[in-house]
N, CA, C and O atoms as a CHARMM CRD file, in Angstrom:
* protein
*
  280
    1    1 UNK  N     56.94300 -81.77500 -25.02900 PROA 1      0.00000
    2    1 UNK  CA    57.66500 -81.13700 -23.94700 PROA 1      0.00000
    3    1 UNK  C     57.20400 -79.68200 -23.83400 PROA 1      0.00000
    4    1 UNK  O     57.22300 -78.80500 -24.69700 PROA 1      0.00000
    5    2 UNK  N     56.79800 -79.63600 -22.60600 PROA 2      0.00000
    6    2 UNK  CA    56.44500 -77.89100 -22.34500 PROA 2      0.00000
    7    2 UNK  C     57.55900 -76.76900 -21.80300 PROA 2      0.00000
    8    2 UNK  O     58.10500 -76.93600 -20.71200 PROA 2      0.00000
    9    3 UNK  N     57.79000 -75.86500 -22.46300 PROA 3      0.00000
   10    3 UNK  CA    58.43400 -75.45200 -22.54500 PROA 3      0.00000
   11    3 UNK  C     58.56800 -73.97300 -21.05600 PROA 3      0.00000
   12    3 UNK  O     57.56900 -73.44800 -20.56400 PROA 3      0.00000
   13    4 UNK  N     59.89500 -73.65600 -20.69300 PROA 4      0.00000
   14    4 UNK  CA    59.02000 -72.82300 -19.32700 PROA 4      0.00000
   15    4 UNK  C     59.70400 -71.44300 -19.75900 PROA 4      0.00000
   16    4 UNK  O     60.64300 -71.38800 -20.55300 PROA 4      0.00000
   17    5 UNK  N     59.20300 -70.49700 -19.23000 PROA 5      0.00000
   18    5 UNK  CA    59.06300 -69.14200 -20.05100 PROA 5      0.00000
   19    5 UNK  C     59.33700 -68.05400 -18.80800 PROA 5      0.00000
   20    5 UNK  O     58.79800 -68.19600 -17.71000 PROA 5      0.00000
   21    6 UNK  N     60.34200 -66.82900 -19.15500 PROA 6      0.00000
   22    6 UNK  CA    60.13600 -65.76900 -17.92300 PROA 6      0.00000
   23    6 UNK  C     59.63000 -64.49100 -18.51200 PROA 6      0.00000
   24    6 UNK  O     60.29300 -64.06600 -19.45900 PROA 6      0.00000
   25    7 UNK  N     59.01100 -64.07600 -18.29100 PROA 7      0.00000
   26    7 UNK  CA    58.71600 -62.90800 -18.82200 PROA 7      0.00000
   27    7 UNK  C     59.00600 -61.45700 -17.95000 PROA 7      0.00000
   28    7 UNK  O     58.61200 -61.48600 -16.78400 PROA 7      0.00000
   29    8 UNK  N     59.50800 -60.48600 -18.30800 PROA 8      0.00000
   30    8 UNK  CA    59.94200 -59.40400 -17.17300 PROA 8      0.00000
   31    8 UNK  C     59.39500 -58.02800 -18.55300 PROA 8      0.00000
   32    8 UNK  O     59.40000 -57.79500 -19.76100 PROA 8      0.00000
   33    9 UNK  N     58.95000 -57.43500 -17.09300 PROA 9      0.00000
   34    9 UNK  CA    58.66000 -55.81700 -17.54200 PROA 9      0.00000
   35    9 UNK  C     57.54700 -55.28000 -16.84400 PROA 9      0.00000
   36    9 UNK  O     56.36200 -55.54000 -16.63500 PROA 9      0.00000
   37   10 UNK  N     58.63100 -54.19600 -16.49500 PROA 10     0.00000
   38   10 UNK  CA    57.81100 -53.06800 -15.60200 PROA 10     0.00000
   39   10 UNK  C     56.08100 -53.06000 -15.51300 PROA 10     0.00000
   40   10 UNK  O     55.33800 -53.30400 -14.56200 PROA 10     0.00000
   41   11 UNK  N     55.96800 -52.91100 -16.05700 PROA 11     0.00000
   42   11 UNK  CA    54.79000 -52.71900 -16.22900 PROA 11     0.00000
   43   11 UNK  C     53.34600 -53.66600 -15.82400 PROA 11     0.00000
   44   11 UNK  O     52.78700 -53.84500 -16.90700 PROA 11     0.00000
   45   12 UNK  N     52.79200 -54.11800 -15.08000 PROA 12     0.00000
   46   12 UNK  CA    51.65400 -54.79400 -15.17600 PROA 12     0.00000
   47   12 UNK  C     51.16000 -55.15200 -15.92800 PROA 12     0.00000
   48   12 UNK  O     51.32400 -56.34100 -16.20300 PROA 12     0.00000
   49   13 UNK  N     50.43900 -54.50500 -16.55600 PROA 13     0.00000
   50   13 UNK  CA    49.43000 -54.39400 -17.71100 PROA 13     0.00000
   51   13 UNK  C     50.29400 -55.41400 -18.99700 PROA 13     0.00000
   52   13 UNK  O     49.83400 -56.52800 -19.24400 PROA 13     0.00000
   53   14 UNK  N     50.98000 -55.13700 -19.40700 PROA 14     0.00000
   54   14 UNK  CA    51.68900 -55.73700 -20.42800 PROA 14     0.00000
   55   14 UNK  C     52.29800 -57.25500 -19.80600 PROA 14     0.00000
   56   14 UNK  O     52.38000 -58.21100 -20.57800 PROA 14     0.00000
   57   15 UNK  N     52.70800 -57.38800 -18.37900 PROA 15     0.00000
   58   15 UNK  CA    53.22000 -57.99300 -17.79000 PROA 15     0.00000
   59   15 UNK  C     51.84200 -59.30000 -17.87000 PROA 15     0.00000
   60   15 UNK  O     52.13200 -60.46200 -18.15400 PROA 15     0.00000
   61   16 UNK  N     50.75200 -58.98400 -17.65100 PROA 16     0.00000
   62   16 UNK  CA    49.38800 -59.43600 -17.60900 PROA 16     0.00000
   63   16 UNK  C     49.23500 -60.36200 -19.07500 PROA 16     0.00000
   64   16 UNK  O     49.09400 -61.57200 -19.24900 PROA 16     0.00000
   65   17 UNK  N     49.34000 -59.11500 -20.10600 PROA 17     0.00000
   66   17 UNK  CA    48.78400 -59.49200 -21.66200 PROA 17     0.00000
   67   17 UNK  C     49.94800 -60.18500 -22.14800 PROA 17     0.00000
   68   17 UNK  O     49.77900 -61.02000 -23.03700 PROA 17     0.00000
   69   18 UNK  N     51.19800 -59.94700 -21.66500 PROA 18     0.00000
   70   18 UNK  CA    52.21400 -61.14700 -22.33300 PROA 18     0.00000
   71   18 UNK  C     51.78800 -62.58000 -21.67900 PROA 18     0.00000
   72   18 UNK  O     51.77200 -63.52500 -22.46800 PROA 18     0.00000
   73   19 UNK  N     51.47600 -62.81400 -20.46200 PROA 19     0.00000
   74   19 UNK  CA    51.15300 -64.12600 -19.94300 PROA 19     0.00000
   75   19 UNK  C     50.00500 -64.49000 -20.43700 PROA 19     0.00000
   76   19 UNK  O     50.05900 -65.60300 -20.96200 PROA 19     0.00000
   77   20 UNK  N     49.04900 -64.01600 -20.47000 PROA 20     0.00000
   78   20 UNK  CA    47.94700 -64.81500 -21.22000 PROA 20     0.00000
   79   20 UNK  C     47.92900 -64.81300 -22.59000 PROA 20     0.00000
   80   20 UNK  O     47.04100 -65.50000 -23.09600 PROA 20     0.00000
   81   21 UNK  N     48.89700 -64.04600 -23.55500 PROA 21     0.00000
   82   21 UNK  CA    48.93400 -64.20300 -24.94100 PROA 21     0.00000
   83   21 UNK  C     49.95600 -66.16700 -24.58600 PROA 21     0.00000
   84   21 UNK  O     49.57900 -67.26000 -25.00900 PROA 21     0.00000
   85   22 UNK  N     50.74700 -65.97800 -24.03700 PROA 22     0.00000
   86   22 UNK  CA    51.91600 -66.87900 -23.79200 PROA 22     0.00000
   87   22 UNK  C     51.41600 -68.19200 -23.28400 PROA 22     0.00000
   88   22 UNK  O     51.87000 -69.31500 -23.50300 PROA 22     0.00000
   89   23 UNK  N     50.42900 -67.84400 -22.58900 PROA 23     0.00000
   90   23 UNK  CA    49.35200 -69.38600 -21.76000 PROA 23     0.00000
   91   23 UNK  C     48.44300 -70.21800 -22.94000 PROA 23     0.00000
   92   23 UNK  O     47.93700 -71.33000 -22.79000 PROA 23     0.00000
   93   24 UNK  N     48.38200 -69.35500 -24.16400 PROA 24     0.00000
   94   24 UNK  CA    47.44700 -70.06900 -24.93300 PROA 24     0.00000
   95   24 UNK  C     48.22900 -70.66000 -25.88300 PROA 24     0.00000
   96   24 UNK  O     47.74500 -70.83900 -27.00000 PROA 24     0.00000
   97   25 UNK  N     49.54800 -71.05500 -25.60500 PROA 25     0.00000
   98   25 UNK  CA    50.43600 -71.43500 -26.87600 PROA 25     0.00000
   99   25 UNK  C     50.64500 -72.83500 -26.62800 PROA 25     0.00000
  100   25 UNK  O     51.03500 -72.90800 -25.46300 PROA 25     0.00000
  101   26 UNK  N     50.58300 -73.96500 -27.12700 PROA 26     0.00000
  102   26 UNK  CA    49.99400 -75.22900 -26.73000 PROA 26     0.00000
  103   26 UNK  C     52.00100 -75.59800 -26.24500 PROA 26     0.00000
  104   26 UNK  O     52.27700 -76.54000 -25.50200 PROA 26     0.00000
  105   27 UNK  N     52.91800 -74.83000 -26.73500 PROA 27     0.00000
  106   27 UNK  CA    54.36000 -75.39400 -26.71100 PROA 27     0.00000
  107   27 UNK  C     54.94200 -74.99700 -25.18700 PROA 27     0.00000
  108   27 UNK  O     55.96900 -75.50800 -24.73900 PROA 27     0.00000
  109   28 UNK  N     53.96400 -73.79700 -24.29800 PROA 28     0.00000
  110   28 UNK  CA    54.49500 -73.36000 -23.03300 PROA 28     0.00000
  111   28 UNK  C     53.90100 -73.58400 -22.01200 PROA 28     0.00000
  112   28 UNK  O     52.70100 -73.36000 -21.85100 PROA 28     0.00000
  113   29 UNK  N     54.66200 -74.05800 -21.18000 PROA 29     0.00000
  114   29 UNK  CA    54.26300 -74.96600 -19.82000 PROA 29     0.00000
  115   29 UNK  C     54.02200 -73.60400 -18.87300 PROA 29     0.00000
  116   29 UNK  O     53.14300 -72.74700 -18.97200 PROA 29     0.00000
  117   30 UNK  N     55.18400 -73.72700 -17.87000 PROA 30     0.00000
  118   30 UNK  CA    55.18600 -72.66800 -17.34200 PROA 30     0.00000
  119   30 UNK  C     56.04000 -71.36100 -17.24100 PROA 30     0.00000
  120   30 UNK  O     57.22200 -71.23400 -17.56200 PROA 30     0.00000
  121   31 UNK  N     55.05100 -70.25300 -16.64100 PROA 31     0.00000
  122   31 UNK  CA    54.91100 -69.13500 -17.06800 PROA 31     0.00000
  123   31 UNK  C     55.82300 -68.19400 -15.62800 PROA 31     0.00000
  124   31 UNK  O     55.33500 -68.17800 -14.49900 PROA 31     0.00000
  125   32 UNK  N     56.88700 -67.62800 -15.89500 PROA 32     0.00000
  126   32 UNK  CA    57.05900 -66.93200 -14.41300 PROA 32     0.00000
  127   32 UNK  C     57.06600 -65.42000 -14.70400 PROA 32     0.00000
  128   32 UNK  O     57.42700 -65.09700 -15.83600 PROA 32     0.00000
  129   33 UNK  N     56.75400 -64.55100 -13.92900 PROA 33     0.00000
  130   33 UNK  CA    56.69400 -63.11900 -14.61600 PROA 33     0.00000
  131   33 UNK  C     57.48000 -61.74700 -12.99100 PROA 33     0.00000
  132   33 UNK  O     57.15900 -61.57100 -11.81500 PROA 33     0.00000
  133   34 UNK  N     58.28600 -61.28700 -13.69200 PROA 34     0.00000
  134   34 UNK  CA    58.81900 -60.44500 -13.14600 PROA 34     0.00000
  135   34 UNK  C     58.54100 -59.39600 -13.52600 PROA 34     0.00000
  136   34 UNK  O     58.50000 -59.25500 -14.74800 PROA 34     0.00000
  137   35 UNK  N     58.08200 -57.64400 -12.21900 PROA 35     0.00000
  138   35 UNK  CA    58.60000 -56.62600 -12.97600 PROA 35     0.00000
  139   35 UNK  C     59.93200 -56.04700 -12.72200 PROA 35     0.00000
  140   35 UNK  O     60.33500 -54.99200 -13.21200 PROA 35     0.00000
  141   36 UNK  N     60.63800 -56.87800 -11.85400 PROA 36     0.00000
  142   36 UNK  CA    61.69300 -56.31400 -11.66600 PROA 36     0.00000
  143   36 UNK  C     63.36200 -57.11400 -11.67000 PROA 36     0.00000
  144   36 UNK  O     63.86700 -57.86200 -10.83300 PROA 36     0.00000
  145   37 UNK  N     63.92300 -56.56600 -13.01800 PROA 37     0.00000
  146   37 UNK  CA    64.95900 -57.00100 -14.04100 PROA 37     0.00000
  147   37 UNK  C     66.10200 -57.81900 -12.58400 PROA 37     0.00000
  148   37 UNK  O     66.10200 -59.04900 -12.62100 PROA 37     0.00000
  149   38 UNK  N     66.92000 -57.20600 -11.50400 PROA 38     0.00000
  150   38 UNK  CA    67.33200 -57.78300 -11.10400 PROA 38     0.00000
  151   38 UNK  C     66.87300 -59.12100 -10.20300 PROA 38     0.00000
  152   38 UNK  O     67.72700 -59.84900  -9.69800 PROA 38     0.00000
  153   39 UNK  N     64.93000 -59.45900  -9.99800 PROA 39     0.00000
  154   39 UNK  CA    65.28100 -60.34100  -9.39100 PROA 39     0.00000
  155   39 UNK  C     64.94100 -61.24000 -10.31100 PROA 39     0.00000
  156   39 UNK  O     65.17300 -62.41500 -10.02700 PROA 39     0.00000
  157   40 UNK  N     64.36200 -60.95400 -11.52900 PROA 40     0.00000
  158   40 UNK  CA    63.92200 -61.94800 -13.02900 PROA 40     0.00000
  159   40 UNK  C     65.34000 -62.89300 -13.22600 PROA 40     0.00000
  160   40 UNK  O     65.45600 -64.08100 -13.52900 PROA 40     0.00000
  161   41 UNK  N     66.41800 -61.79200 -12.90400 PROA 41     0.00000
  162   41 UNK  CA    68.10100 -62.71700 -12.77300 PROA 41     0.00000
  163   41 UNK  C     68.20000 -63.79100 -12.30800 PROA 41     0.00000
  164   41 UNK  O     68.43600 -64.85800 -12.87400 PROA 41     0.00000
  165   42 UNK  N     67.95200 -63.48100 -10.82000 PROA 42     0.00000
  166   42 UNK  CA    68.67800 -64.30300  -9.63900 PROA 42     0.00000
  167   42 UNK  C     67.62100 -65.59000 -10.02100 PROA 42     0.00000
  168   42 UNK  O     68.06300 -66.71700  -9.79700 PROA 42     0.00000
  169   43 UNK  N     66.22800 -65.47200 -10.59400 PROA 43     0.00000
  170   43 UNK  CA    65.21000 -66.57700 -10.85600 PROA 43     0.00000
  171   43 UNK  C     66.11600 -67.45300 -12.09700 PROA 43     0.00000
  172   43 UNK  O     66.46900 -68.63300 -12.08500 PROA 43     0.00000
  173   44 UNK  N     66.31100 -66.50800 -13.03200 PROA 44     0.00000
  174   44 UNK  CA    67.14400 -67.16400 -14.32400 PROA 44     0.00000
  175   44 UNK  C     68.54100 -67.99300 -14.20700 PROA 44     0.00000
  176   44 UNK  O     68.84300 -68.92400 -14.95400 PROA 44     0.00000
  177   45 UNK  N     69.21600 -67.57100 -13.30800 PROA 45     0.00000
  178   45 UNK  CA    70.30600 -67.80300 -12.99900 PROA 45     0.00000
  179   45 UNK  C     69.96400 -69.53600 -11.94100 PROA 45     0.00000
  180   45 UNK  O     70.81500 -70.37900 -11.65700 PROA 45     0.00000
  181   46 UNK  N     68.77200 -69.55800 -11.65900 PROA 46     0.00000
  182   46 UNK  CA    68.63300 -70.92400 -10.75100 PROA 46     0.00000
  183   46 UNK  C     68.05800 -71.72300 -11.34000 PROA 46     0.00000
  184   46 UNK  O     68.22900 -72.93900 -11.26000 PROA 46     0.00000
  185   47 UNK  N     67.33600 -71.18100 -11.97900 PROA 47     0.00000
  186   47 UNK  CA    66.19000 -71.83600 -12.54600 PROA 47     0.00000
  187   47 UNK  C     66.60200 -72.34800 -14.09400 PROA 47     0.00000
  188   47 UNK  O     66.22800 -73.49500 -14.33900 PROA 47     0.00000
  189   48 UNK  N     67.22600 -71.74700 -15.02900 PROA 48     0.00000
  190   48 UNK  CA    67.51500 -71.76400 -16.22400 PROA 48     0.00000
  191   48 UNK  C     65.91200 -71.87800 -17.40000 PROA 48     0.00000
  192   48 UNK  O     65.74700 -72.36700 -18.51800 PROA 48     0.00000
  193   49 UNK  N     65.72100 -71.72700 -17.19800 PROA 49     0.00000
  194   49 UNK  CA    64.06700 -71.46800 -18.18300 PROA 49     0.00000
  195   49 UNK  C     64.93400 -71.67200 -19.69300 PROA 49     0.00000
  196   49 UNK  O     66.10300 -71.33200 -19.87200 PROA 49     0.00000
  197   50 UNK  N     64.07400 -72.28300 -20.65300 PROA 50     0.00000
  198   50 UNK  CA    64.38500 -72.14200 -22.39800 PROA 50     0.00000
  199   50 UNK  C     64.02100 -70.78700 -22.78500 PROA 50     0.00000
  200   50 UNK  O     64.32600 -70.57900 -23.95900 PROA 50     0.00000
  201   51 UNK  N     63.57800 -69.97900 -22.31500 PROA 51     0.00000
  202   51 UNK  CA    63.09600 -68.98700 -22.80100 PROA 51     0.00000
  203   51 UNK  C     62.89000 -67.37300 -22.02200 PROA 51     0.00000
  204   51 UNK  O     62.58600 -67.58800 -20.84900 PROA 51     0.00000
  205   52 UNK  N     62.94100 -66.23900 -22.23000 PROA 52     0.00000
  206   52 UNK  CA    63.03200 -65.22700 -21.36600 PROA 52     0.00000
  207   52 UNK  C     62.35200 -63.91800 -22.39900 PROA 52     0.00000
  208   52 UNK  O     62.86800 -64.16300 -23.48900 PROA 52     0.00000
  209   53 UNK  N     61.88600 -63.26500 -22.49400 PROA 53     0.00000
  210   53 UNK  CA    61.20600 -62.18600 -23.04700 PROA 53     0.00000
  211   53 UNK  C     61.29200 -61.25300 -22.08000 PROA 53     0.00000
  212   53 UNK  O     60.84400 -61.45700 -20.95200 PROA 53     0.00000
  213   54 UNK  N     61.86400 -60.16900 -22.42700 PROA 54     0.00000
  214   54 UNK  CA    62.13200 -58.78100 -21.39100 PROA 54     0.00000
  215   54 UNK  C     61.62500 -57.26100 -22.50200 PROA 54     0.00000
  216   54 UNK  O     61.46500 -57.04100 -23.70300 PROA 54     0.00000
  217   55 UNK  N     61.53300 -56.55000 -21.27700 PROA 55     0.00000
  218   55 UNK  CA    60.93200 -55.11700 -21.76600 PROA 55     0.00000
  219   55 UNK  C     62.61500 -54.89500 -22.40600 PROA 55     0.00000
  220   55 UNK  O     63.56200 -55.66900 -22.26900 PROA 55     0.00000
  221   56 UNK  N     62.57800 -53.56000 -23.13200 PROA 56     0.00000
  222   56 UNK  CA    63.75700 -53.00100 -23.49900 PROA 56     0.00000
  223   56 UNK  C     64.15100 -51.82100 -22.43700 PROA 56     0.00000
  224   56 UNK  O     65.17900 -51.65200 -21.78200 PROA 56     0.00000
  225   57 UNK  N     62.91400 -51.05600 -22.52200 PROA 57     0.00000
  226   57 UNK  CA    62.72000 -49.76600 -21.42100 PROA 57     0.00000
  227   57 UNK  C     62.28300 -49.87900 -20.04900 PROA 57     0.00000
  228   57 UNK  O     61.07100 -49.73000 -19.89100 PROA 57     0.00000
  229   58 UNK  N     63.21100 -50.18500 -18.67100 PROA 58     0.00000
  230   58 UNK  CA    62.82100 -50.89500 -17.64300 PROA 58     0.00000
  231   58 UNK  C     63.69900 -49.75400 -16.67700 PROA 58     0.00000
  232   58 UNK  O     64.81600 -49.32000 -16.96000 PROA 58     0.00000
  233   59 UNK  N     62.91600 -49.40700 -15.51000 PROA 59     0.00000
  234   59 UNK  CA    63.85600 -48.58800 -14.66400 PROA 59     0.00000
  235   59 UNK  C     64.99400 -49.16200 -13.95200 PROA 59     0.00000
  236   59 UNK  O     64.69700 -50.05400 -13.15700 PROA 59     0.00000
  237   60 UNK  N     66.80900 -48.71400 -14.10200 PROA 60     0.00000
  238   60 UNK  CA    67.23000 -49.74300 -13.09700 PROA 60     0.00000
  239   60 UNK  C     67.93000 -50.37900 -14.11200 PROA 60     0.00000
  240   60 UNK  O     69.10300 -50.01200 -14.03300 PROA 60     0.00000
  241   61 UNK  N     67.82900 -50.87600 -14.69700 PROA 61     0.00000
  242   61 UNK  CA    68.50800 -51.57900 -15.93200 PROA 61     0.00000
  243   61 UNK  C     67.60500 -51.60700 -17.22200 PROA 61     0.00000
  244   61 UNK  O     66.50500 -52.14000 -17.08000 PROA 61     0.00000
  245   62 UNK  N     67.89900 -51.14100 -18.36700 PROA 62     0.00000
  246   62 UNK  CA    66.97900 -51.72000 -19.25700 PROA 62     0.00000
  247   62 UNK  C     67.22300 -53.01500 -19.88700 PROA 62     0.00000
  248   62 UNK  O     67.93900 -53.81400 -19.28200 PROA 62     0.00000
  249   63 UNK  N     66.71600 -53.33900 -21.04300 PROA 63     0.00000
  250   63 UNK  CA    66.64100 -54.71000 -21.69200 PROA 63     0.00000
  251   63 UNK  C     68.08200 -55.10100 -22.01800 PROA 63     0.00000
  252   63 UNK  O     68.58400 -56.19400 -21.75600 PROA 63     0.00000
  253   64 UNK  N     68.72200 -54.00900 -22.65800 PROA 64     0.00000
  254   64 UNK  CA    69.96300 -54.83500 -23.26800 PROA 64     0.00000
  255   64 UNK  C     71.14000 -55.01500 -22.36200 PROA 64     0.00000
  256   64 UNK  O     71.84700 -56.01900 -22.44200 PROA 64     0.00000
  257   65 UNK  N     71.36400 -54.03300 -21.48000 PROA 65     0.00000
  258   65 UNK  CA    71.41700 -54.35700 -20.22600 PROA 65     0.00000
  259   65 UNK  C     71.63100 -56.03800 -19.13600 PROA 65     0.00000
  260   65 UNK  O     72.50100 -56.85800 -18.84600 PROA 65     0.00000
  261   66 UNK  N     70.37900 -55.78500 -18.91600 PROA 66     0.00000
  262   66 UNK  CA    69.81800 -57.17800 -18.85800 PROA 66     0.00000
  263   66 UNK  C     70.03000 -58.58300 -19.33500 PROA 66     0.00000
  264   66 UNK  O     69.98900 -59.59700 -18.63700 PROA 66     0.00000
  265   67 UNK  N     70.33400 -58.47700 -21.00800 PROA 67     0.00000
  266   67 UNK  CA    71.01300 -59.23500 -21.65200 PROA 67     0.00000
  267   67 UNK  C     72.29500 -59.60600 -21.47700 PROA 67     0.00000
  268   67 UNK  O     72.62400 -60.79300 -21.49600 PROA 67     0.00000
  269   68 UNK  N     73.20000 -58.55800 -21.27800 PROA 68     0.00000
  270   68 UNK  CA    74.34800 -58.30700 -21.19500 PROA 68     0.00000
  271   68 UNK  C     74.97200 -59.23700 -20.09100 PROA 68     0.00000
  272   68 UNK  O     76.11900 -59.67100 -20.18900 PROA 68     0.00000
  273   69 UNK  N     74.19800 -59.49300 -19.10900 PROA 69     0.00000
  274   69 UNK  CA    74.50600 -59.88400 -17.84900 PROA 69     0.00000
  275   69 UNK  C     74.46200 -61.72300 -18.24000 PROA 69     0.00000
  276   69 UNK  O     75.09900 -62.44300 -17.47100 PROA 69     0.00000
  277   70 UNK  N     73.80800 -62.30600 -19.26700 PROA 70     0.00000
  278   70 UNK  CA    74.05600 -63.49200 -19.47300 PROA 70     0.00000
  279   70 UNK  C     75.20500 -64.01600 -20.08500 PROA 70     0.00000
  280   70 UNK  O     75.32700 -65.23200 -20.22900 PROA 70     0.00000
């Protein structure tokens, strides 16, 4: 079973190197990537993914934040 994954954070670059560190893991299907924390939500909230990886330091809300809201 492949597993589906969100990944959020500002940033590109990291936003980039978390998905392709994350694409080579034989257990994760698919990959969705947000940089921006409130709409990574409204995706999570429909979608339900097994899995979510977020920045801590994010403009707007940060990580724990973010958490908080589940």
């Amino acid at each position: 079973m492949k597993l589906e994954l969100v990944i959020v954070d500002e940033s590109h670059l990291w936003l980039s190197l978390a998905e392709k560190l994350a694409a080579s893991h034989p257990l994760v299907g698919k990959i969705t990537t947000f940089d921006d924390s409130y709409d990574a939500w409204v995706h999570i909230q429909i979608n339900k993914p097994q899995f979510v990886i977020s920045d801590i330091e994010m403009p707007g809300m940060n990580g724990l934040s973010f958490l908080e809201m589940f």
